[in-house]
ZASE-708344 format. One record per residue (C-alpha): residue number from 1; residue in three letters; z, x, y. Coordinates in pm, whole numbers, plus 50000, padded with zeros to 5 digits. Layout:
<rs>
<r keke="NUM" nuza="Ala" pz="Z" px="X" py="Y"/>
...
</rs>
This chain:
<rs>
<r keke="1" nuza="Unk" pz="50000" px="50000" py="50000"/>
<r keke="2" nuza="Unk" pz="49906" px="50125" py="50326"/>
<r keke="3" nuza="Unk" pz="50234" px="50267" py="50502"/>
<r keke="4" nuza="Unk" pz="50090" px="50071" py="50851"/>
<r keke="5" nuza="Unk" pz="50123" px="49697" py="50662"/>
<r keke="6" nuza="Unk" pz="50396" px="49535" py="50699"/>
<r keke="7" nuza="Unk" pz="50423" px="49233" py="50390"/>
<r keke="8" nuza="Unk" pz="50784" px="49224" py="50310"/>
<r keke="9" nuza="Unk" pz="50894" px="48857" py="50347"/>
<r keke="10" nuza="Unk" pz="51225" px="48885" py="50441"/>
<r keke="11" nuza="Unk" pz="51063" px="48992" py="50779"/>
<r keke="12" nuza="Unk" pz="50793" px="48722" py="50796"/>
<r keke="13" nuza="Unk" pz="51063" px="48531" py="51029"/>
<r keke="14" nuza="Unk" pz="51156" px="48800" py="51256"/>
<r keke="15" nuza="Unk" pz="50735" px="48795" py="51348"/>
<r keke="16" nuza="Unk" pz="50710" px="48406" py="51390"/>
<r keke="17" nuza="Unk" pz="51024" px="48424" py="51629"/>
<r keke="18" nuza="Unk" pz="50783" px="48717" py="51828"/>
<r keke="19" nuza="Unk" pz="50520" px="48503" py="51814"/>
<r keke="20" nuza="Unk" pz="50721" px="48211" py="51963"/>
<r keke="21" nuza="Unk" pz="50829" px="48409" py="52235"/>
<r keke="22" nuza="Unk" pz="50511" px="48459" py="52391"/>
<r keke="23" nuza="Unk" pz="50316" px="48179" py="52246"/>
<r keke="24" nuza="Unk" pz="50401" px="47804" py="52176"/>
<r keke="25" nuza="Unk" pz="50203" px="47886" py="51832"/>
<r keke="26" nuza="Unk" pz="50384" px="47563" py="51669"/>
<r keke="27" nuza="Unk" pz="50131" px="47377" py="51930"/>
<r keke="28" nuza="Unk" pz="49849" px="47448" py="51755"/>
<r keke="29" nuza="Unk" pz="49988" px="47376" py="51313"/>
<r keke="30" nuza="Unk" pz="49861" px="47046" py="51378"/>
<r keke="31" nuza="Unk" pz="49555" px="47091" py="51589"/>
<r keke="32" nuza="Unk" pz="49212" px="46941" py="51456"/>
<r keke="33" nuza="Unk" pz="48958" px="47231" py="51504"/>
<r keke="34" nuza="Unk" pz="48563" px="47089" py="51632"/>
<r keke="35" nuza="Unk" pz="48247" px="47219" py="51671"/>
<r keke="36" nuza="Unk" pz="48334" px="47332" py="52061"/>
<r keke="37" nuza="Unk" pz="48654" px="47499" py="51928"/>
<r keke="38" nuza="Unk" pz="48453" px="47687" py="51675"/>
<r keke="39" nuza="Unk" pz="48142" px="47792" py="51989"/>
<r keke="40" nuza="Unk" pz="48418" px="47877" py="52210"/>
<r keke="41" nuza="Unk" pz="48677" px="48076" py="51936"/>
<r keke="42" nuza="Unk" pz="48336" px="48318" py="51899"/>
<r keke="43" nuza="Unk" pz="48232" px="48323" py="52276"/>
<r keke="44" nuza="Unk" pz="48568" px="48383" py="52404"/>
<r keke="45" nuza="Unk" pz="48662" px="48665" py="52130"/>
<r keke="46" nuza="Unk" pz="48350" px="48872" py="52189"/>
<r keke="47" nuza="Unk" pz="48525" px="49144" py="52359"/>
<r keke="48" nuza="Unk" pz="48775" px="49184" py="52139"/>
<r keke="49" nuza="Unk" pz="48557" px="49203" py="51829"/>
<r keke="50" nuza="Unk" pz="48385" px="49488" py="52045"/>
<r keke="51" nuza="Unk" pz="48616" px="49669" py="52165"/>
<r keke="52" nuza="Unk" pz="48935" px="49591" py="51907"/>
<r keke="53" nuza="Unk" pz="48733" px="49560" py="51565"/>
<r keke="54" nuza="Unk" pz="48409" px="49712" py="51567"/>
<r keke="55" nuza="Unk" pz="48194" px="49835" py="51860"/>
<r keke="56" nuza="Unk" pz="47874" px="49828" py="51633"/>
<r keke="57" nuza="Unk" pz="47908" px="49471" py="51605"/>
<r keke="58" nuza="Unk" pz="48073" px="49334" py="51241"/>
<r keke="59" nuza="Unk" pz="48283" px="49055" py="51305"/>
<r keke="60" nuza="Unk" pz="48367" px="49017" py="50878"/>
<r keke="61" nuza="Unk" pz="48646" px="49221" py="50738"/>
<r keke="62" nuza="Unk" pz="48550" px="49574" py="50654"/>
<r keke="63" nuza="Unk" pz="48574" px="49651" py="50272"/>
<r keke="64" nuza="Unk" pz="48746" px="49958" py="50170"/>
<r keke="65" nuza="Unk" pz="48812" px="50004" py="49755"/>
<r keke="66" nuza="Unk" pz="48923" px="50304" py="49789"/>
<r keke="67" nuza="Unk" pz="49270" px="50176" py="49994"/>
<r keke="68" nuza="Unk" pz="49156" px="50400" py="50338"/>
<r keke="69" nuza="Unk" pz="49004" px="50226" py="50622"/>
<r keke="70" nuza="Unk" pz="48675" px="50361" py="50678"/>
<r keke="71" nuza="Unk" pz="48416" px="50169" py="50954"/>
<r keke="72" nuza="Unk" pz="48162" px="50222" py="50678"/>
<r keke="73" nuza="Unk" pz="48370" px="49953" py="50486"/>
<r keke="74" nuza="Unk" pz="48181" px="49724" py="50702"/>
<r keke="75" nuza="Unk" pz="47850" px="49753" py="50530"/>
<r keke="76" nuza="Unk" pz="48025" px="49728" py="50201"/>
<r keke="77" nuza="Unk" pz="47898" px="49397" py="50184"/>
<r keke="78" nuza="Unk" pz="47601" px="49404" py="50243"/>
<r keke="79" nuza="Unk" pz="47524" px="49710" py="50040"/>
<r keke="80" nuza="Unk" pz="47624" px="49471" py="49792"/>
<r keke="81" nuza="Unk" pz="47396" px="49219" py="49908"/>
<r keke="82" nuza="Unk" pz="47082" px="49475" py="49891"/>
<r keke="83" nuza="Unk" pz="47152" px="49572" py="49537"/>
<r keke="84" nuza="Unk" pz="47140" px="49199" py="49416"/>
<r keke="85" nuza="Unk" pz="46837" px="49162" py="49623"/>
<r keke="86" nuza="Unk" pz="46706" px="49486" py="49453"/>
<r keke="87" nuza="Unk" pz="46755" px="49341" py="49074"/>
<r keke="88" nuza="Unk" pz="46601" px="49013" py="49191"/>
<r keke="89" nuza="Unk" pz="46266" px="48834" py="49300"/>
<r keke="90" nuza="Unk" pz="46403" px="48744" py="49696"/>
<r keke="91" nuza="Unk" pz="46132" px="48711" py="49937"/>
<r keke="92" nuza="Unk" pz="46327" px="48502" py="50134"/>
<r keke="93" nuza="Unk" pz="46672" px="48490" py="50244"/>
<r keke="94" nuza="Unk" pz="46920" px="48284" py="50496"/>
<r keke="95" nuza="Unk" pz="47238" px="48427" py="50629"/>
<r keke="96" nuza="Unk" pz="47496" px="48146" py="50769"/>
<r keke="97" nuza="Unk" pz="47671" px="48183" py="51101"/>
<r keke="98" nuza="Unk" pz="47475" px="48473" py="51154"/>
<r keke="99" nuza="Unk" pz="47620" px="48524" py="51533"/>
<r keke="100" nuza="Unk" pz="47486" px="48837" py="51758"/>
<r keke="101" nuza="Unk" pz="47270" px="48934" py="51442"/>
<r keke="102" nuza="Unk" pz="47480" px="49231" py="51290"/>
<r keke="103" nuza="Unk" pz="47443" px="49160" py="50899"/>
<r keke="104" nuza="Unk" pz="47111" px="49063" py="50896"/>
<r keke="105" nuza="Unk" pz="46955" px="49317" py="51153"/>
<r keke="106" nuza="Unk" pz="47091" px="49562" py="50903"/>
<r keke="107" nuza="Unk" pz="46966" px="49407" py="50571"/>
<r keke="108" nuza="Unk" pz="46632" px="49311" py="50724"/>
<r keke="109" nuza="Unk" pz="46599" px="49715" py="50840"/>
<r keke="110" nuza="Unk" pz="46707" px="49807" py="50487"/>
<r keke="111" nuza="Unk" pz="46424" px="49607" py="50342"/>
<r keke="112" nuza="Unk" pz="46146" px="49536" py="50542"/>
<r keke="113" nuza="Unk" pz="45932" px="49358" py="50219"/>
<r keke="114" nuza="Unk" pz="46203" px="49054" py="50235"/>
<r keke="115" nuza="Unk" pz="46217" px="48775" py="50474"/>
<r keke="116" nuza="Unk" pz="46506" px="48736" py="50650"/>
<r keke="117" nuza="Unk" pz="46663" px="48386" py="50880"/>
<r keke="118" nuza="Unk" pz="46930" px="48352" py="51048"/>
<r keke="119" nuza="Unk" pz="47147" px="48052" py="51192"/>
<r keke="120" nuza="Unk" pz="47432" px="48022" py="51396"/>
<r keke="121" nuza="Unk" pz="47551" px="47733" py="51640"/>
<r keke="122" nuza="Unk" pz="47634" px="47975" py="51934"/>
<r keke="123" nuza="Unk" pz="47330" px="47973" py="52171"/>
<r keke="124" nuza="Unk" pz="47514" px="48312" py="52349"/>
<r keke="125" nuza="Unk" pz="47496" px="48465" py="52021"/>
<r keke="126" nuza="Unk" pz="47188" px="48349" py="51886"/>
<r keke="127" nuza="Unk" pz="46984" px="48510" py="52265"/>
<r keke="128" nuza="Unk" pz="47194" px="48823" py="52171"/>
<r keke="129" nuza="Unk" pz="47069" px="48872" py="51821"/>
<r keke="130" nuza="Unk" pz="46723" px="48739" py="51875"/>
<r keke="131" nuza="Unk" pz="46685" px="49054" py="52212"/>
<r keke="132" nuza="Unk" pz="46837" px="49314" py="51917"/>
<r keke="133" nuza="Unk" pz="46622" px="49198" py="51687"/>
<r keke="134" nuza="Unk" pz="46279" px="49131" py="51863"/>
<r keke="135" nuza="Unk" pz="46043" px="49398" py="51713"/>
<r keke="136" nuza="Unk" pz="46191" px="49307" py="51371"/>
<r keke="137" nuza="Unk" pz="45903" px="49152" py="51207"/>
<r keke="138" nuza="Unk" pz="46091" px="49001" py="50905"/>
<r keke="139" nuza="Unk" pz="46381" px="48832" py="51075"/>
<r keke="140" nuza="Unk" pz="46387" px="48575" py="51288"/>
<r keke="141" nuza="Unk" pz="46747" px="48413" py="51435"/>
<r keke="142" nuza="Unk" pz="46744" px="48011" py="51548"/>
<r keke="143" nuza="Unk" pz="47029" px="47740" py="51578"/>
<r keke="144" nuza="Unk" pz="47102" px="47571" py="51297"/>
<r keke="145" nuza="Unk" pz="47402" px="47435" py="51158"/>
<r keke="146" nuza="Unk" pz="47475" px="47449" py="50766"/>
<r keke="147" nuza="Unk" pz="47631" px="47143" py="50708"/>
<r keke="148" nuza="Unk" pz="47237" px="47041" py="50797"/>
<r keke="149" nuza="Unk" pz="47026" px="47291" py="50760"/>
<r keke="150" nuza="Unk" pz="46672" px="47254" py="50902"/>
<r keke="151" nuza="Unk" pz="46494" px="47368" py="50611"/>
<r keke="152" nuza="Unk" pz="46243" px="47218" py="50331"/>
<r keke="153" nuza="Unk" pz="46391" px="47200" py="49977"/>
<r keke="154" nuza="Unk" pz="46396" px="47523" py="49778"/>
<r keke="155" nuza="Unk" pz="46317" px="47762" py="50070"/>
<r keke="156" nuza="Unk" pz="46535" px="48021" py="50002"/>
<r keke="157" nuza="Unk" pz="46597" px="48249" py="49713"/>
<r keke="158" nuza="Unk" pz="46892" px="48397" py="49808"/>
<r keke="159" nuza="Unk" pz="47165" px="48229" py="50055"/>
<r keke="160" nuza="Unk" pz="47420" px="48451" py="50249"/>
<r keke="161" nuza="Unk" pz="47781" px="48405" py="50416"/>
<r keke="162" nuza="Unk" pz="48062" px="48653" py="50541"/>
<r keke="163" nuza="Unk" pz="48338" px="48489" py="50656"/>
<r keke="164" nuza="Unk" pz="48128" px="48212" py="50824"/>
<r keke="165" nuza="Unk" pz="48165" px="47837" py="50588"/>
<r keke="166" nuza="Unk" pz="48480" px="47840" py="50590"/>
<r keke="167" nuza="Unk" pz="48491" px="47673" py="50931"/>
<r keke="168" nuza="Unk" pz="48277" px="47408" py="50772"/>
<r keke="169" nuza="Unk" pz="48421" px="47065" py="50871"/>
<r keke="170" nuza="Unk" pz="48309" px="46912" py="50503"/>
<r keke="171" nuza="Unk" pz="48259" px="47189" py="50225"/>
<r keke="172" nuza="Unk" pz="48091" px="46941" py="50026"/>
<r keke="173" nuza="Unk" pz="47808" px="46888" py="50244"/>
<r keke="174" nuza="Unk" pz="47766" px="47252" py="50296"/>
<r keke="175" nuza="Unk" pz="47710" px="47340" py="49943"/>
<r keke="176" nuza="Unk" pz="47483" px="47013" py="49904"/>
<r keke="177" nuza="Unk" pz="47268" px="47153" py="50208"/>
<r keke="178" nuza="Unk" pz="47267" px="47488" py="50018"/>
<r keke="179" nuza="Unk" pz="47210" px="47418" py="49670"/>
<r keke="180" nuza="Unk" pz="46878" px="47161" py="49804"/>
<r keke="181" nuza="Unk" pz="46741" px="47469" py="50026"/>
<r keke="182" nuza="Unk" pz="46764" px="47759" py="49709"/>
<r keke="183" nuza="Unk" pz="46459" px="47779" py="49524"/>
<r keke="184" nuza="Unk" pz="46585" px="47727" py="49111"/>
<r keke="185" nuza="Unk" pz="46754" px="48045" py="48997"/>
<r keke="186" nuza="Unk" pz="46860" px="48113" py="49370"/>
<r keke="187" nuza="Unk" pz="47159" px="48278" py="49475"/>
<r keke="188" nuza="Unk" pz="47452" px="48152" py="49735"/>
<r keke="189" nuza="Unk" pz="47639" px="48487" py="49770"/>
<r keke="190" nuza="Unk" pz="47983" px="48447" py="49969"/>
<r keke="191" nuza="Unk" pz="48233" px="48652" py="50115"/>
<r keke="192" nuza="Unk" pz="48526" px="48467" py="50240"/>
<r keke="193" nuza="Unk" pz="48877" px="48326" py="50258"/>
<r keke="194" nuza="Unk" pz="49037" px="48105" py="50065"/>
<r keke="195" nuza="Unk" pz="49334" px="47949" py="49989"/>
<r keke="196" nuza="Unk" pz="49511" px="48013" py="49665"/>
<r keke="197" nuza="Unk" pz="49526" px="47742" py="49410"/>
<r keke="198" nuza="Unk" pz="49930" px="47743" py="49421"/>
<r keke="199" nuza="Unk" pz="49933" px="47748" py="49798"/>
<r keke="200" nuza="Unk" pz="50145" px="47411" py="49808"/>
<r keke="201" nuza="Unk" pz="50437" px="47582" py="49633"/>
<r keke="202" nuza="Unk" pz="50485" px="47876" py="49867"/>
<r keke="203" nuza="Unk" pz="50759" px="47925" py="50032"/>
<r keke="204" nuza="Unk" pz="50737" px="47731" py="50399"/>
<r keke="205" nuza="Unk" pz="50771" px="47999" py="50658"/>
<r keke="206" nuza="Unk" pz="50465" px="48138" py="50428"/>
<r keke="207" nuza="Unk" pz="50291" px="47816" py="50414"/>
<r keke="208" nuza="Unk" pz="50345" px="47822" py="50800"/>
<r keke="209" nuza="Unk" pz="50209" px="48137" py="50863"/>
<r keke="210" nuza="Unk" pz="49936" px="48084" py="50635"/>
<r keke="211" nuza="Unk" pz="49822" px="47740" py="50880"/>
<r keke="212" nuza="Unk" pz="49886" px="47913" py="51167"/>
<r keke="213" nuza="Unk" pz="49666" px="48171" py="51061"/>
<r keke="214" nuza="Unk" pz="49394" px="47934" py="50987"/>
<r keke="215" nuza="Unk" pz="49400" px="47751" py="51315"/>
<r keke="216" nuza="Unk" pz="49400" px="48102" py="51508"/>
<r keke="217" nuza="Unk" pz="49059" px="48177" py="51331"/>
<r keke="218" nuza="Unk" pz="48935" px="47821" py="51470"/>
<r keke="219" nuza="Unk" pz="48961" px="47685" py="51089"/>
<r keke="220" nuza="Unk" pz="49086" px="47353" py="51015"/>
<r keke="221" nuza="Unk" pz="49218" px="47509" py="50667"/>
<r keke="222" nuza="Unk" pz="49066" px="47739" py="50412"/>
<r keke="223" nuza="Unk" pz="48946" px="47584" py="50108"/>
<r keke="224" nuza="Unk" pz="49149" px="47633" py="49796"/>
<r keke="225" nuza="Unk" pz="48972" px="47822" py="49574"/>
<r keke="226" nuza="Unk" pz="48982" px="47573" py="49257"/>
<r keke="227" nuza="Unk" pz="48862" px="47285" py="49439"/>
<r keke="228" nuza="Unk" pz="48595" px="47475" py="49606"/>
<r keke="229" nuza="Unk" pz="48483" px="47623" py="49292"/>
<r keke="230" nuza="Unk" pz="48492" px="47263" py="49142"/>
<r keke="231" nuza="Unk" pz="48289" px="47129" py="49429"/>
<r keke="232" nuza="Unk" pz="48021" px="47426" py="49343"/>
<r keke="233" nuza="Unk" pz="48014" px="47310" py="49023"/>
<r keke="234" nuza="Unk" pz="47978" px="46894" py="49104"/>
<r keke="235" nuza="Unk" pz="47654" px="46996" py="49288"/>
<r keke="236" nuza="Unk" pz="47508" px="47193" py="49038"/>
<r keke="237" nuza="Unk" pz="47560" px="47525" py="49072"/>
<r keke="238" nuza="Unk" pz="47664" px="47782" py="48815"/>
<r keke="239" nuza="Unk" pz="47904" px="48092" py="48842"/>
<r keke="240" nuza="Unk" pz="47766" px="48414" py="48825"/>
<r keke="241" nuza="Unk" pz="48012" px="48627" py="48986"/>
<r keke="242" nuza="Unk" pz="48427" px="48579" py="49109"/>
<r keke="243" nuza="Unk" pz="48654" px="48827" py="49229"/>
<r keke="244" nuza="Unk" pz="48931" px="48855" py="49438"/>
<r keke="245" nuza="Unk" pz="48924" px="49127" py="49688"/>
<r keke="246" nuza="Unk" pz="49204" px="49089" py="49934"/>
<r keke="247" nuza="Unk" pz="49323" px="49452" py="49837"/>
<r keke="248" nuza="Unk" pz="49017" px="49596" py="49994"/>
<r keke="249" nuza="Unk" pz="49061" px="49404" py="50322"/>
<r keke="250" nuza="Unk" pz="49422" px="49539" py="50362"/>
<r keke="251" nuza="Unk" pz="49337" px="49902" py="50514"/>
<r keke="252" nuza="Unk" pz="49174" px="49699" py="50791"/>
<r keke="253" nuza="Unk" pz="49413" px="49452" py="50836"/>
<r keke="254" nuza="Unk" pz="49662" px="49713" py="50825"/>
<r keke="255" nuza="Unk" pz="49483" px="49890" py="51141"/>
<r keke="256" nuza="Unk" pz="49511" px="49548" py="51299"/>
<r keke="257" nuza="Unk" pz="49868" px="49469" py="51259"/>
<r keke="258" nuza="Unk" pz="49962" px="49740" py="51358"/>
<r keke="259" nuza="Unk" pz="49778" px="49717" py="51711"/>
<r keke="260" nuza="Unk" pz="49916" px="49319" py="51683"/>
<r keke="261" nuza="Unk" pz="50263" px="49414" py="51633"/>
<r keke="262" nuza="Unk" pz="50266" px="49648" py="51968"/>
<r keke="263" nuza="Unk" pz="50082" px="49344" py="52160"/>
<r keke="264" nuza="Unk" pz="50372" px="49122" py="52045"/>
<r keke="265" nuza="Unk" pz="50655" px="49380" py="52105"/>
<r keke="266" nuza="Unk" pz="50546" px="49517" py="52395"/>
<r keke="267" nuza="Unk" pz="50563" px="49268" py="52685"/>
<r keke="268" nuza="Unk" pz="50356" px="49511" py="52956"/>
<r keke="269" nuza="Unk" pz="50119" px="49578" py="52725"/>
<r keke="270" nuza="Unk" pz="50089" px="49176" py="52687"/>
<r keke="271" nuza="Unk" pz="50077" px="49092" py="52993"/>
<r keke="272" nuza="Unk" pz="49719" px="49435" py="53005"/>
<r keke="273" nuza="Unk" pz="49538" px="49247" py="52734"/>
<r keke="274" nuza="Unk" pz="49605" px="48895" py="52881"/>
<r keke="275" nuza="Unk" pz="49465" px="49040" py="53161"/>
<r keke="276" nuza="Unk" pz="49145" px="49232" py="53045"/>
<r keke="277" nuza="Unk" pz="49155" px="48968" py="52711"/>
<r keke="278" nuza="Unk" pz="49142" px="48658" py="52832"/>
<r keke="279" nuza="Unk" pz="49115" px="48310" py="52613"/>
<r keke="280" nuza="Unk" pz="49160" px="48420" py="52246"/>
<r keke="281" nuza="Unk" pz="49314" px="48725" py="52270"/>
<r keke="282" nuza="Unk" pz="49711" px="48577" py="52121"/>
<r keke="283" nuza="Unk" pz="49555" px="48395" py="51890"/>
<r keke="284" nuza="Unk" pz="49348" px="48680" py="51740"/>
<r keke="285" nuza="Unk" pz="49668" px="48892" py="51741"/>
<r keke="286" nuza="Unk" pz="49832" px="48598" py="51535"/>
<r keke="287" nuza="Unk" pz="49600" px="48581" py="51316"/>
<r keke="288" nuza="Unk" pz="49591" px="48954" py="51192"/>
<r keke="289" nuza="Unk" pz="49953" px="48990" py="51272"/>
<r keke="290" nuza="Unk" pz="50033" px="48705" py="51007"/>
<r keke="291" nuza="Unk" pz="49718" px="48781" py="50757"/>
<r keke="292" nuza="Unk" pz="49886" px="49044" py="50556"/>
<r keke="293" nuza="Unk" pz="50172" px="48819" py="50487"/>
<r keke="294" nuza="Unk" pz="49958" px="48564" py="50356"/>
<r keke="295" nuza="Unk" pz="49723" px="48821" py="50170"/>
<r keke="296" nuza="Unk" pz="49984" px="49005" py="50038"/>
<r keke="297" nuza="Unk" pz="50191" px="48709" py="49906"/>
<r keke="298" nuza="Unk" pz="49870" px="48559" py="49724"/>
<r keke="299" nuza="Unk" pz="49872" px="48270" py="50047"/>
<r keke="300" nuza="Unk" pz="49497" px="48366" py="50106"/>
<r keke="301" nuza="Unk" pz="49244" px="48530" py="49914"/>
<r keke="302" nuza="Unk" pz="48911" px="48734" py="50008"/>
<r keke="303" nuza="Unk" pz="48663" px="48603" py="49734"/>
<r keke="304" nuza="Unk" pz="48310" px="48729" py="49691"/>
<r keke="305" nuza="Unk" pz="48118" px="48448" py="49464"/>
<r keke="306" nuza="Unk" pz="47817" px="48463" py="49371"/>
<r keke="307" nuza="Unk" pz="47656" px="48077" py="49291"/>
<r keke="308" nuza="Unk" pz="47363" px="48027" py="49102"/>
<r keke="309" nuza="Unk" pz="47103" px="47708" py="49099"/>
</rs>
């Protein structure tokens, strides 16, 4: 365990009393998260993905198996990504919520033979990645949003998310809008969080956490893995790949805390980011303050799945 994380529960109190301090974070344990709190979570956090988590642009976790943070952790992914697309026939790919263009710039780069599209529902984002991307001649970025997606049955062979569905307002619908746009024998590969199938008998300052958490990130709630998985399977799809990997997000959620932990402890420093930080800067700090706890304790898990039509 990296010596920066801190997980033990006994001091998962002494954190939420920080957080109330500075923050009337109870506020938000009941808040419905829309559409416009989704647009404005990603507009208003820009700088802080920038400057805070990566200045190349990744706004998913990085992935680091070997326990040591490492910003090449945040191609991990996508590496991944390539290598399926490498034992397979894609010619044609979709990335949800694919924001200023990051993941997909990359891939599309990486393997200029495949086509790549992009949606997102941020307009900011989307003129962002569509200027990065503009003598790309295999990608091409547009709104869309994926509990609808603009797109003829079986476009697709291969489907991509990091970290995006699970602000989806009705899971159901997104895999129904996915599994009708995948060609047969096409992929749905996703990296994101979840919540654990025993989440409901946690302990409640963990169960707290784990919500406020969720509503930091501008989620309604994380799915729980089971039922997810079961919805997969009502629509059709088959599992070709599960595993959890919340131990390789740790080393960068362990860089986080850390920086969280000073924001929280360190009124003047507070009151600097509030300053420079506006909007969604407490929230963000909540979030990755708290997100160890909730990893650690088996609250939350980072899944990669691969689906298969």
């Amino acid at each position: 365990m990296n010596k920066e994380i801190v997980v033990n529960l006994n001091e998962l109190d002494t954190y939420l009393r920080k957080i109330y301090q500075v923050f009337p974070a109870l506020e938000i344990l009941d808040k419905n998260i829309k559409h416009d709190n989704i647009v404005s979570y990603y507009r208003h956090s820009s700088i802080i993905y920038k400057y805070i988590h990566s200045y190349r642009g990744a706004v998913h976790m990085a992935l680091n198996y070997n326990g040591t943070f490492d910003k090449e952790g945040f191609y991990t992914q996508l590496n991944e990504i390539i290598r399926l697309i490498n034992v397979s026939t894609v010619k044609n790919v979709l990335e949800l919520g694919a924001g200023k263009g990051f993941n997909s710039i990359y891939l599309a780069n990486k393997l200029p033979e495949t086509q790549f599209s992009g949606i997102d529902i941020t307009d900011e984002h989307l003129k962002i990645a569509n200027r990065k991307s503009r003598h790309i001649k295999n990608l091409n970025f547009t709104y869309g949003d994926f509990h609808q997606l603009n797109y003829a049955a079986a476009s697709f062979d291969l489907i991509f998310d990091l970290e995006a569905i699970c602000h989806a307002q009705d899971s159901r619908k997104v895999l129904s809008e996915v599994f009708r746009v995948l060609k047969k024998g096409g992929q749905f590969v996703v990296y994101d969080g979840f919540r654990e199938k025993d989440f409901d008998s946690l302990p409640d300052n963990l169960v707290q956490a784990s919500i406020m958490t969720e509503k930091a990130l501008a989620v309604n709630h994380f799915e729980k893995i089971d039922v997810w998985m079961d919805m997969a399977y009502q629509e059709g799809f088959k599992l070709k790949f599960k595993k959890n990997l919340s131990n390789a997000i740790m080393p960068n959620l362990g860089r986080l805390q850390l920086l969280a932990r000073k924001y929280f402890e360190m009124p003047f420093l507070t009151n600097i980011f509030l300053k420079i930080c506006p909007g969604y800067t407490t929230p963000n700090c909540i979030a990755v303050m708290l997100m160890p706890f909730t990893m650690h304790h088996k609250a939350h898990g980072y899944y990669n799945v691969v689906l298969e039509k």
